[in-house]
N, C-alpha and C positions, 0 to 999 in steps of 0.2 A: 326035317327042318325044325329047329327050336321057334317054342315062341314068349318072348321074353315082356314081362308084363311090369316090371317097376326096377328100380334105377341097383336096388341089391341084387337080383338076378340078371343086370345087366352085368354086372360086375364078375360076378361069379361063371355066367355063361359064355359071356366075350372075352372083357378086358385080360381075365385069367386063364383060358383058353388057349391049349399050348400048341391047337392048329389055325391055321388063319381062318378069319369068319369073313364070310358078305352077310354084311348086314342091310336092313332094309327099316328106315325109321318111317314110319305111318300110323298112323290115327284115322280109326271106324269115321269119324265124322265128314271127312275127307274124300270126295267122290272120285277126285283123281286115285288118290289109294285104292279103292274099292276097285278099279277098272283093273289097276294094276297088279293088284296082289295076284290075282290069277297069273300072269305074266312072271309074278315072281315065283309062284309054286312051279312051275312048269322048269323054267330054267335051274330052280332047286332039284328037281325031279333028273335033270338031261345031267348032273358036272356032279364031279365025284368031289367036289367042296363041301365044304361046313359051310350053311346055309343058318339064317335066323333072324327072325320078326320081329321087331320092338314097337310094343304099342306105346305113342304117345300122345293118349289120349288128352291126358288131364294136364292143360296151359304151363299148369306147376311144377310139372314133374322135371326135377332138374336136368335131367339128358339134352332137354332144347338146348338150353344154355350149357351145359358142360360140351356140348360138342356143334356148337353153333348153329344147330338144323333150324332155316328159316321157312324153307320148304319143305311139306312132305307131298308124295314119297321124296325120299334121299336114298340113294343107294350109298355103302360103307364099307371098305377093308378096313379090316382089324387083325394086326400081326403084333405077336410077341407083346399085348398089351396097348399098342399104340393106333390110332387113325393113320393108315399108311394111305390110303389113296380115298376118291368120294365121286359120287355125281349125282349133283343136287336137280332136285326136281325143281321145274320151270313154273312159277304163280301160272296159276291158271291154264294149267296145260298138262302137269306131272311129267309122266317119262315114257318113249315112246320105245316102239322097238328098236329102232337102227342106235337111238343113246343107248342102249342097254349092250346090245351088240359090241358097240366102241368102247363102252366100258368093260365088256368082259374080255374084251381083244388086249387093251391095257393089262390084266390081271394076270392073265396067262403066266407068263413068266414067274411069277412070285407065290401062284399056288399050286405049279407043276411038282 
């Protein structure tokens, strides 16, 4: 599992990435994230995908805004350079298993 720490290596590791990525947008200060990150290494661990981290810690860091995350965690396909699919995490709740579930049930097809 990559883990991508500012918006050049996001660039470099995802967007140009000529296999699809599940990305995962979160931020250390975020308690929802912290529960889940486990949740995410493990599902990284079980699926022969490209997996990878994007810290965003710091308010500034343009990837908020360049890819609209109002929530973290977010979960993110990234195919061929583009955001093909998302499931955003809930304020105050993050992302639980069975969403994670539904969203990897979605994916199937397009990272087979």
């Amino acid at each position: 599992m990559l883990q991508v720490k500012d918006p050049g290596a996001f660039q470099e590791s995802v967007v140009q990435a000529k296999e699809p990525t599940v990305v995962m947008f979160w931020a250390t200060w975020c308690p929802f994230c912290r529960r889940f990150k486990q949740e995410f290494e493990k599902l990284a661990s079980s699926q022969p995908w490209r997996f990878a981290a994007v810290y965003l810690d710091d308010e500034d860091n343009p990837l908020w805004e360049d890819y609209a995350v109002e929530v973290v965690p977010t979960l993110a396909l990234f195919r061929g350079g583009k955001l093909v699919d998302r499931l955003d995490g809930v304020l105050g709740y993050g992302i639980d298993r069975k969403m994670v579930d539904d969203f990897v049930r979605r994916l199937q097809p397009g990272l087979s």
